[in-house]
C-alpha positions in Angstrom: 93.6 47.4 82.5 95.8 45.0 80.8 98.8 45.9 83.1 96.5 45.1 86.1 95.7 42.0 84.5 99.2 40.7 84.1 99.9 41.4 87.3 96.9 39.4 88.7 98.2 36.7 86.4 101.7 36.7 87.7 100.7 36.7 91.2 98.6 33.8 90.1 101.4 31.8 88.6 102.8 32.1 91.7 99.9 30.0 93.6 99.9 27.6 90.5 101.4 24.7 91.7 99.2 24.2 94.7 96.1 24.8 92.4 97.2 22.2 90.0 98.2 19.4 92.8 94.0 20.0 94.0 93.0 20.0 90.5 95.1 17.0 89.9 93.3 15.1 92.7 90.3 16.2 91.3 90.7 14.6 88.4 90.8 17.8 86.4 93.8 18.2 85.2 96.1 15.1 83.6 99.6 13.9 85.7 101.6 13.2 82.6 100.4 16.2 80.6 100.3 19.2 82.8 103.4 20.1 82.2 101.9 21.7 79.0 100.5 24.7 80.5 103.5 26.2 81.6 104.8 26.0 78.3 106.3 22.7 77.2 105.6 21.3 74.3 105.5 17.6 73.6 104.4 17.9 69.9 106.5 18.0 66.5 106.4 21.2 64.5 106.5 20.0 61.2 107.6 22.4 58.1 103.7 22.5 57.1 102.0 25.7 57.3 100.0 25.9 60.8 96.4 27.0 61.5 96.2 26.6 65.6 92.3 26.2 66.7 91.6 26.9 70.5 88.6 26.0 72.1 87.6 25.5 76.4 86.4 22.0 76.4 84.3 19.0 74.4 81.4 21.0 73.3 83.5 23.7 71.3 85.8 21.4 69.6 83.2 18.5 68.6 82.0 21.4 66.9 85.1 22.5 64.4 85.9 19.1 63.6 84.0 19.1 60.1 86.2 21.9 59.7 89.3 20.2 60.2 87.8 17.2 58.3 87.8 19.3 55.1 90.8 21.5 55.8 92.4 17.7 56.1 91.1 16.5 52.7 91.6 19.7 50.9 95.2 21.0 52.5 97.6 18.4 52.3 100.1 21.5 53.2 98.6 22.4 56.6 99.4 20.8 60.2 96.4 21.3 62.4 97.8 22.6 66.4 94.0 22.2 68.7 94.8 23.5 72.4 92.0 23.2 75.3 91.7 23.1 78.5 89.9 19.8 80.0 90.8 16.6 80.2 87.8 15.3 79.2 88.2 17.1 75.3 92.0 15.8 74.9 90.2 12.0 75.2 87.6 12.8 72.6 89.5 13.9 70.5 92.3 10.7 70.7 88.8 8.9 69.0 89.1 10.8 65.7 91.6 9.9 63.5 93.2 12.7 62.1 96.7 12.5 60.2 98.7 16.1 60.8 96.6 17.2 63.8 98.5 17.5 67.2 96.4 18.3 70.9 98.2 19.9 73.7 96.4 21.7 76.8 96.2 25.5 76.4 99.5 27.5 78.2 98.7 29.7 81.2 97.9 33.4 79.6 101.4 34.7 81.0 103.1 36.9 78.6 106.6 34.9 78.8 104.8 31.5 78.6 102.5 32.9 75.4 105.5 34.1 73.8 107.4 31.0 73.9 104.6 29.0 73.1 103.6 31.0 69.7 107.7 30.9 69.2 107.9 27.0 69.1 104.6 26.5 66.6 104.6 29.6 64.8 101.0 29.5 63.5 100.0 31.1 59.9 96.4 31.7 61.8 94.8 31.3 65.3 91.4 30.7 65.1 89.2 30.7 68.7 86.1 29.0 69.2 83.2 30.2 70.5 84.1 32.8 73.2 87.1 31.3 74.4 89.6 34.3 74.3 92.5 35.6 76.4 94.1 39.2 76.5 97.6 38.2 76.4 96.8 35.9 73.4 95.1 38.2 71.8 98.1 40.7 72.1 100.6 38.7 71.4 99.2 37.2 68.6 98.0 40.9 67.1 102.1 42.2 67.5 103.3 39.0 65.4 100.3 40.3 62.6 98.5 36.4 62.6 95.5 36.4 61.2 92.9 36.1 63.9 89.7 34.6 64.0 86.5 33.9 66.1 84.7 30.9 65.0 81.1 29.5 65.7 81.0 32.7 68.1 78.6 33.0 70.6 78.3 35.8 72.9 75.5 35.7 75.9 74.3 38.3 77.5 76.1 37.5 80.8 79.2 37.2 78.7 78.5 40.8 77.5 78.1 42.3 80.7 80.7 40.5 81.4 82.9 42.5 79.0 80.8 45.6 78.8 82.3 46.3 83.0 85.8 46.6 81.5 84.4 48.4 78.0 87.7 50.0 76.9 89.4 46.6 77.6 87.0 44.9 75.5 87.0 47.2 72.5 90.4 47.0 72.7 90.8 43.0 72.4 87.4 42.7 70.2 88.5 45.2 67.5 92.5 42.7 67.1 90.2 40.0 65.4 90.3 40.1 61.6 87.1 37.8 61.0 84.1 37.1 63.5 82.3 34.3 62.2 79.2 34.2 64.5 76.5 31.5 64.9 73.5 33.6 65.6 72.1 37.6 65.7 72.7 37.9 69.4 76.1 37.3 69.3 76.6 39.3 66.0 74.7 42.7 67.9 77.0 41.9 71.0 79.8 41.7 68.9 79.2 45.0 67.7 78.9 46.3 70.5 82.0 44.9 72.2 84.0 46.8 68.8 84.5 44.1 67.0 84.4 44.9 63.3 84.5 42.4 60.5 81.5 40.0 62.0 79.1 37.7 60.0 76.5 35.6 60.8 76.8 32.1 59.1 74.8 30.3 61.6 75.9 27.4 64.5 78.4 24.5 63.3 77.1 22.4 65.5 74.3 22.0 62.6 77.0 20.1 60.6 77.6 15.9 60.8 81.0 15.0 61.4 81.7 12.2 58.4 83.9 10.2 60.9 81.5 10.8 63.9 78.8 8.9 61.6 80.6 6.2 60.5 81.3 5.1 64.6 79.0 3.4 66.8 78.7 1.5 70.8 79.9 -1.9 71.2 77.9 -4.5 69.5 76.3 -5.9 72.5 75.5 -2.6 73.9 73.8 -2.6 70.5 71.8 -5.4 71.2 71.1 -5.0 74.4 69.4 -1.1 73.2 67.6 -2.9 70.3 65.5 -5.1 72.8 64.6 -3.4 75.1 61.6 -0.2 75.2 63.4 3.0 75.4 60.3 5.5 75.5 63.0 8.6 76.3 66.3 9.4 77.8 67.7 12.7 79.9 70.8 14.4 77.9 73.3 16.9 79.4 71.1 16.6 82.8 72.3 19.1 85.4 71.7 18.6 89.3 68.3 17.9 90.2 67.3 17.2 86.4 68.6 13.3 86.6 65.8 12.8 89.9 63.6 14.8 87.8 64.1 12.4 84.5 63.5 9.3 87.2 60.2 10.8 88.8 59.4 10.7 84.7 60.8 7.0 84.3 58.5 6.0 87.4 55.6 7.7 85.7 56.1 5.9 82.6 56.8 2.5 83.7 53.5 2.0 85.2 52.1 1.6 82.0 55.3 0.3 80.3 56.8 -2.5 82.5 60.6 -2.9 81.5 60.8 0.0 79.9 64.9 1.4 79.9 65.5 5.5 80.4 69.1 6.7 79.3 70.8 8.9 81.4 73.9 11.3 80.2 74.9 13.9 82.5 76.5 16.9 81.7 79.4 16.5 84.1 80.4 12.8 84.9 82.7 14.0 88.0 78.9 13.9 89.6 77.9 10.3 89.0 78.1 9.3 92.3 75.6 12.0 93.9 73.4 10.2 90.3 73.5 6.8 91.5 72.7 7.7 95.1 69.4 9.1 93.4 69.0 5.9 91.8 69.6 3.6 94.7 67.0 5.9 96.6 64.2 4.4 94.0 65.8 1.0 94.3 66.4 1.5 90.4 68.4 -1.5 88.6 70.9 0.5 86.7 74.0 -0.1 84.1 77.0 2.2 84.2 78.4 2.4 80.2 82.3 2.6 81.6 82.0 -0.8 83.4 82.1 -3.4 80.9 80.1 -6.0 82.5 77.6 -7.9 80.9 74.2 -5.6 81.5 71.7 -7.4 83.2 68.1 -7.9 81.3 66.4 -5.8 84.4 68.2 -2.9 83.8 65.9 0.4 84.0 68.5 2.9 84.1 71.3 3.1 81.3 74.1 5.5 82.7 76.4 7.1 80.5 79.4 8.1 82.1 81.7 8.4 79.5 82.9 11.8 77.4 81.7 12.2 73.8 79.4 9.7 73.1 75.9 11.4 73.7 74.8 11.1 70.2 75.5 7.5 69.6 72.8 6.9 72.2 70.2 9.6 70.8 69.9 7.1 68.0 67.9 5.2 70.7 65.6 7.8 72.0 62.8 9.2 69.9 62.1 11.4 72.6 65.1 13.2 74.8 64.8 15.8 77.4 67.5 18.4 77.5 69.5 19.5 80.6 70.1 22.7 81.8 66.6 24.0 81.1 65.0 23.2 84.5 67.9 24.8 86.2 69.0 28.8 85.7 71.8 27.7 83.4 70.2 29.0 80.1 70.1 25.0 78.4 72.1 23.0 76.6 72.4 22.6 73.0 69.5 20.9 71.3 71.1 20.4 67.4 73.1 17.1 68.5 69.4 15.8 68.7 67.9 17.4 66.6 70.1 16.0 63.7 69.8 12.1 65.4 65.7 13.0 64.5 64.9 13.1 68.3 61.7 15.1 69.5 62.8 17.0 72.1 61.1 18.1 75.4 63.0 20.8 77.4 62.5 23.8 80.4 61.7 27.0 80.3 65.6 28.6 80.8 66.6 28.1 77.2 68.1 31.2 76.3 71.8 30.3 75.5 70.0 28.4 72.5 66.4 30.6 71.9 67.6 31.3 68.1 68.3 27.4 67.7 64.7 26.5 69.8 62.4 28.8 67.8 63.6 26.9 64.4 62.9 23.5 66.6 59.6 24.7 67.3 59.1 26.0 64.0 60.1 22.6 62.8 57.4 20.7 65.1 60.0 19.0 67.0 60.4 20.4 70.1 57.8 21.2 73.4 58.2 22.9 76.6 57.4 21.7 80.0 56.2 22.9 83.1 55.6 20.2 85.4 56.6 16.2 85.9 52.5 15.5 84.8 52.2 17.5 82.4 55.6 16.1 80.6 54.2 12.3 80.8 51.6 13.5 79.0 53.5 15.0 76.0 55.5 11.9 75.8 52.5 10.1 75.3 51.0 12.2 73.1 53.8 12.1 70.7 54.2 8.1 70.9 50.8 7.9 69.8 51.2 11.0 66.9 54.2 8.3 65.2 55.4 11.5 63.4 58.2 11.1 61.5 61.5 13.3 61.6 62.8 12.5 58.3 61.9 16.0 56.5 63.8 17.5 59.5 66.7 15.4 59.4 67.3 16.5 55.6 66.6 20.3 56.2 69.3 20.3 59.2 71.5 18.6 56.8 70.9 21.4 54.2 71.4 23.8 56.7 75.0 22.3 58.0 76.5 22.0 54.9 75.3 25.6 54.0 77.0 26.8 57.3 80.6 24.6 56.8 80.8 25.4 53.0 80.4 29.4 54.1 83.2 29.0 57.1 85.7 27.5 55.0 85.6 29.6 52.3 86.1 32.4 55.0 89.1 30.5 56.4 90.4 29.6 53.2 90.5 33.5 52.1 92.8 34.5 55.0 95.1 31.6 54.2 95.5 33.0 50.8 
């Protein structure tokens, strides 16, 4: 299976160039930093040890930067390498800032390119994130005898059919990790299954506050402008259909609440133009967060079209819906909120996250929906409760530091 697979990948490389001009066009891919995937390497290799972390895009490497935070404070000897693959997480990540860490986009999974990549950085451990992995990788890294790791795993249920088709491929690249450090008991069973052996469950590290994501905040007059005006609740990580959906609930709510403001953060900012048609269909004053114009004092709808900075706004929202629940996606993650004290109203298609939800629930601070009515009147029913998310903020705190202490020491073992 693997030879069939390097010879798709080959034939691929072939094509690349044209795929990378439309991607390019798109937006997708950066002009000046392409280059990168076909194995160039812009970056100084320093004569520090290297751990290399590898994650697909903003979500999975927003969550290992308390890890790099402490690895930073406590291993003066250690240059951090993090690869991805979207534009979008190579600008978050230029916000944090780290002394001996280094980004560059992920290399094509070729064996020649892999090779001469792993050549040039020569990492003392590879650690993946989530369920980002690659066969050639995986091999490659395996014959050079690098310590391997899977961090803040998480393995669906598509993802394990996924695998499960091509079962003696997958036990084959499962069982080359050395550590699986999994963020829930789904993942760990499917795990198992797949032939991974040394797995354990420390929970999701998205529980844990970056120290340098709390000390940042918006623009002071964004600030202000938040502070006066009546934010009831905002739609986070909407999918298509979910931003007309958190409107239709805006319209609903300003009846009785005349200048209210409803903050908007799609998941994907590449469809803000199909948003603002929705908008203009309601005749809806709105503000977009990249255009630094002053924001006019009518403004119903606050837009954020920018990468990253979805929690800075929870702040604002005592109440958030969360995307990808009304839609067959599975949700989004609710912890971001969770930790900002939000109460948090979601759809029934939650199961990427039904470990995280049942603690939410559990907690008191989250509701399902079933119908535009029906969510109004849970909004208003928690206004008028006041209830106060302070006890909840504290335990998730517990919780995250619980989770990074337990990773670390994991990581730190291997280095030794």
């Amino acid at each position: 299976m693997l030879a069939v697979y390097r010879i798709l990948l080959s034939l691929l490389l072939l094509i690349s160039p044209i795929i990378l001009i439309y991607r390019i066009l798109k937006g997708k891919e950066d002009p000046k930093r392409f280059h990168e995937k076909f194995g160039f390497f812009p970056g100084k290799k320093t004569k520090k040890k290297l751990i290399w972390f590898h994650g697909s895009s903003v979500g999975e490497i927003l969550s290992i930067i308390p890890i790099i935070e402490k690895i930073e404070s406590e291993k003066k000897n250690i240059q951090i390498l993090i690869t991805s693959n979207t534009v979008s997480s190579s600008k978050v990540l230029k916000k944090f800032k780290f002394r001996n860490v280094h980004h560059q986009f992920l290399p094509i999974d070729h064996s020649f390119i892999i090779d001469k990549f792993l050549n040039y950085w020569k990492p003392l451990m590879v650690i993946f994130i989530e369920s980002e992995i690659w066969p050639n990788l995986v091999n490659k890294i395996n014959e050079r005898k690098i310590p391997l790791v899977l961090i803040n795993a998480r393995i669906t249920e598509k993802t394990y059919n996924n695998w499960k088709f091509f079962s003696g491929f997958a036990n084959d690249i499962f069982r080359k990790f050395d550590l699986c450090l999994c963020q829930n008991n789904e993942t760990k069973y499917f795990l198992n299954k797949l032939g991974a052996k040394n797995i354990k469950k420390y929970g999701n590290l998205k529980f844990v506050e970056s120290k340098f994501r709390k000390s940042q905040s918006l623009e002071g007059k964004t600030i202000n402008f938040l502070k006066r005006k009546k934010i009831i609740f905002g739609g986070f990580s909407t999918h298509n259909t979910e931003e007309e959906f958190c409107v239709n609930i805006h319209m609903g709510l300003k009846k009785n609440n005349p200048g209210i403001l409803t903050i908007i953060v799609p998941r994907h900012i590449n469809r803000i133009n199909e948003i603002i048609d929705e908008f203009k269909k309601h005749d809806i004053e709105f503000h977009r967060h990249s255009i630094k114009s002053k924001i006019k004092e009518n403004t119903e709808i606050y837009l954020v079209d920018t990468f990253g900075e979805s929690e800075f706004f929870m702040k604002y929202c005592k109440i958030v819906f969360l995307g990808g629940s009304l839609i067959k996606h599975g949700g989004q993650n609710p912890i971001e909120a969770a930790r900002n004290g939000c109460f948090i109203i979601h759809g029934s298609n939650i199961n990427n996250f039904k470990e995280v939800y049942d603690l939410l629930k559990k907690c008191k601070i989250s509701s399902k929906i079933n119908s535009q009515s029906e969510t109004i009147k849970i909004i208003k029913r928690i206004r008028k409760s006041n209830r106060t998310s302070n006890s909840v903020k504290l335990r998730l705190k517990i919780i995250g530091n619980k989770i990074l202490k337990k990773n670390f020491i994991e990581i730190n073992r291997l280095l030794k």
